[in-house]
N, C-alpha and C positions, 0 to 999 in steps of 0.2 A: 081567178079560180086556180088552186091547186090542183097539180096532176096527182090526183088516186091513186098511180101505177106504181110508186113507190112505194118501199115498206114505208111503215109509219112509227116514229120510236113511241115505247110506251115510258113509265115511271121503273118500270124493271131493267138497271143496267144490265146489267149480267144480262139477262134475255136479248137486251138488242144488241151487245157485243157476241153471241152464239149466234146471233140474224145472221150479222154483217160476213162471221166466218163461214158462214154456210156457203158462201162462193167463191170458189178457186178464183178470182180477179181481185175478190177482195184481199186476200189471204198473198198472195203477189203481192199486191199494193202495199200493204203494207209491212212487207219483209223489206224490200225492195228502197220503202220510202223512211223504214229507219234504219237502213245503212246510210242511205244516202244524206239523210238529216244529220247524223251523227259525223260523219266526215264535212260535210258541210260546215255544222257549227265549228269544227277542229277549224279548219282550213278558214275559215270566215274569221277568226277573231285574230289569228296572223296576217288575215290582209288588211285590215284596222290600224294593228300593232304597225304596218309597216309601211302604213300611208299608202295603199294599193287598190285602194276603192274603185278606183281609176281603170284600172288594168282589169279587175275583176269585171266590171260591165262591159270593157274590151273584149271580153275574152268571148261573153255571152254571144256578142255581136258575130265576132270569129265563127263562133259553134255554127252559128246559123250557115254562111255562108259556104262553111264547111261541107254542109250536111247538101245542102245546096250543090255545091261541087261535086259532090257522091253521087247526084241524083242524075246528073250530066255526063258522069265519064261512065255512069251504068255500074257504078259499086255501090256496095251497103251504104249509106247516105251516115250511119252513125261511124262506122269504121271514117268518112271520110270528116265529118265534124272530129274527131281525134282525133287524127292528124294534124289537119291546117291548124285547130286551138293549141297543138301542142308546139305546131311550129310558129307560131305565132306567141306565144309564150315563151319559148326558149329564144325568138328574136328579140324582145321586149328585155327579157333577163339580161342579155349580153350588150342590148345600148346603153344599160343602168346600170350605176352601182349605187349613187348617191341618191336620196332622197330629190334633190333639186332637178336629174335629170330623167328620173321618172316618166312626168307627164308628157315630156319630148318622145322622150320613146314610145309610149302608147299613144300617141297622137301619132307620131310618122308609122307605124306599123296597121295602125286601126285605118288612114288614106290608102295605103296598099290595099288592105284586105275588102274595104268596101268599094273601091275599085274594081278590086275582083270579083267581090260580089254584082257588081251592077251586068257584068260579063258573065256569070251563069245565070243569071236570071233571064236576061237578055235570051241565051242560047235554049235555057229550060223552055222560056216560055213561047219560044220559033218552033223546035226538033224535038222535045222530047216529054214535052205537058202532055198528062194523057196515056202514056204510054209506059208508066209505071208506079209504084204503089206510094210515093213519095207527094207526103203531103206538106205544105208548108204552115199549113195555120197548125200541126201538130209539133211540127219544132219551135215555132214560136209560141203556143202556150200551152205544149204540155199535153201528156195523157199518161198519164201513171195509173191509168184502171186498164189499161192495153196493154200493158207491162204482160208478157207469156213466161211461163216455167224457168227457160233457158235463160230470157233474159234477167229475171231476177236473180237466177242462180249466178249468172254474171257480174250482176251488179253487188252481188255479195262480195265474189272474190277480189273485181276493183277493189273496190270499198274496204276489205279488210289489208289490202297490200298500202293503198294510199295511207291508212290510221298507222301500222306497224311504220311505214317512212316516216310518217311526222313525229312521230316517236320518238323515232331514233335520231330525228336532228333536231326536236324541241329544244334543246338547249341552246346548242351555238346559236338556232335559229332566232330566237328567245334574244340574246345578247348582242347577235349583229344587228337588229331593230330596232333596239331600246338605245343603243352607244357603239355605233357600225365607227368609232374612231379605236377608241378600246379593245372593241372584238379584233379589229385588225393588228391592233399593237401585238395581243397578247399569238398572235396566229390563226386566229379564225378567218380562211378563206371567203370573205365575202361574195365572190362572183360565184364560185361551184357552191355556196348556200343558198342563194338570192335565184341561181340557173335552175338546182332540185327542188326548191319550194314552187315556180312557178311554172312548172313538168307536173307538179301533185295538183297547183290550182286549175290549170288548163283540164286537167281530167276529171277534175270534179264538179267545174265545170260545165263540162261534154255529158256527163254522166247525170246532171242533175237536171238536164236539160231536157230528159226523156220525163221527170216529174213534173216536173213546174212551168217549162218552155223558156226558151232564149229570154221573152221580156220581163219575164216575173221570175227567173235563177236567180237575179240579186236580193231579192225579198229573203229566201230562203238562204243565201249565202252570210248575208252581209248583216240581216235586224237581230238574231236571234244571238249573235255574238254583239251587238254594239246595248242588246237591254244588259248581257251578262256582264260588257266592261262598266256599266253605270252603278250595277250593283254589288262588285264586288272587282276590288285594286289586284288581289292575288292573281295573279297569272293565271299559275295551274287549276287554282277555284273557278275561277273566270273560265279556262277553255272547257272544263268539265258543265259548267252551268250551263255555256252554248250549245254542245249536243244535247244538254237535256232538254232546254227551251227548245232547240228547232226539231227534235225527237216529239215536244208533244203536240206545237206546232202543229206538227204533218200528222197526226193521230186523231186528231182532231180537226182537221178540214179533209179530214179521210172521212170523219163520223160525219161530218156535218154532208158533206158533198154525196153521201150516200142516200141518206135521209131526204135532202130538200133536191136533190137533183141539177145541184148546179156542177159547176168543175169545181173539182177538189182542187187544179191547180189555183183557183183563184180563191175558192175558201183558203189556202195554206198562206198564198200571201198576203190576205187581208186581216188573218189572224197575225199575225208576225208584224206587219202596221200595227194594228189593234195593240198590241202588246209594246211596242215600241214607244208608242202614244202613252199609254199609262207611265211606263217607266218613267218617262222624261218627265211626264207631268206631277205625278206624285212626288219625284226628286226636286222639283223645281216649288211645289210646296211645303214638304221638310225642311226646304232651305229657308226659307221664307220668314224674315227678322222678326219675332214676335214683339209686337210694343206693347207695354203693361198700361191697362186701362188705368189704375190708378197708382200714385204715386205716393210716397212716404212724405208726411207731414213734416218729418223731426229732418228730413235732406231737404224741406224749399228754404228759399231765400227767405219768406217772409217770417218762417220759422225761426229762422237764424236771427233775424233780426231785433223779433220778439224777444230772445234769448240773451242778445245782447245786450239789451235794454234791462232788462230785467237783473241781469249781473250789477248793472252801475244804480 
């Protein structure tokens, strides 16, 4: 049985997008959830570019434990998820320069951190469960329909500081990933680029973590850029294509999660599968060698030899 208590969409879009604004949560949601798509996709298709897949599910991991840490020293729990992600980020930047030592480094950072995760959990759940508003199944999966005024107004501002930095180092950043031999020749700083790109990942990470939750931030970070590198080689087309996919993304398991009553964070990520799924599949049958049912009479061999006979 469906729950009744839902609105129900009719055939009138317009009507059920004026429904869905008719609630200051929803109207949040989705200010909220397309800053944060839109810097998502930016930031998602340079940790692609740069072999960072890696580091970006680190980092989700971090957020948690972060937030977690917050909830134990009795501070804001998000203030303390931006922290630890960021310093856990700028520790990862600084053990790597090369592509190859990468994984070392979010592998020995990511032992620290859930170490120290095992140690507030431990302490949360002894001294301080209970006794504050800190909930964990909301950092791991998300509520972006709890998103309040302030914090959207926040999440704006991140959101728009994060897009102006990637901006302004899309290029170098752009060329230390593709030829980090060349960038360096020519003087592109690789460590202070590789250091400020994963200072912007870590927080958009922390920040995208209040939509979608620590386990499903990669859905949202990582598919909506990797449909746009399949469908298009241009860089710049490509990171534009990413915020728009994960802009519509989030719009649409906003609409859906409204409607049917499930979590939008999990309609966002199952659209973003969904979508990922198509991409690959449809590309994998474009490619797909057509063999011609029938063949030219005048190119067989039997042909040819009819032919030759026919000469003498």
């Amino acid at each position: 049985m469906f729950d009744l208590s839902f609105p129900q969409p009719s055939w009138n879009l317009w009507l059920d997008v004026v429904q869905m604004f008719r609630y200051d949560f929803m109207r949040n949601a989705f200010l909220a959830g397309t800053a944060l798509s839109i810097v998502s996709g930016l930031v998602g298709y340079f940790v692609l570019v740069r072999h960072q897949a890696f580091a970006g599910e680190a980092l989700s991991d971090i957020a948690f434990t972060g937030a977690l840490g917050g909830a134990v020293l009795g501070i804001n729990p998000l203030l303390g998820m931006i922290a630890l992600t960021i310093t856990g980020a700028v520790a990862i930047g600084s053990f790597s320069v090369r592509v190859g030592e990468r994984d070392i480094a979010v592998g020995t950072v990511l032992a620290w951190v859930l170490g120290l995760g095992v140690l507030f959990l431990s302490l949360f759940s002894t001294h301080v469960a209970g006794s504050t508003g800190f909930s964990g199944v909301t950092v791991l999966f998300g509520s972006i329909l709890s998103i309040s005024a302030h914090q959207m107004i926040a999440v704006l501002v991140v959101a728009a500081a994060i897009g102006l930095a990637l901006m302004a180092i899309a290029r170098p950043l752009l060329f230390a990933s593709v030829d980090p031999d060349v960038a360096s020749a020519r003087g592109v700083p690789l460590r202070l680029i590789g250091l400020v790109f994963m200072v912007l990942l870590a927080v958009t990470v922390a920040e995208a973590v209040q939509a979608v939750g620590a386990l499903l931030v990669f859905a949202l970070l990582l598919l909506p850029a990797a449909i746009a590198q399949r469908l298009t080689a241009r860089p710049f087309a490509a990171l534009g294509l990413a915020a728009v996919l994960a802009t519509a993304t989030t719009w649409c398991g906003l609409a859906i999660g409204f409607y049917s009553g499930l979590p939008s964070s999990v309609c966002i990520s199952l659209l973003a599968f969904a979508g990922y799924v198509v991409a690959v599949g449809s590309r994998a049958i474009i490619r797909r060698p057509a063999y011609p049912q029938t063949h030219d009479a005048s190119n067989s061999p039997l042909a040819s030899a009819e032919t030759h006979q026919e000469a003498h």
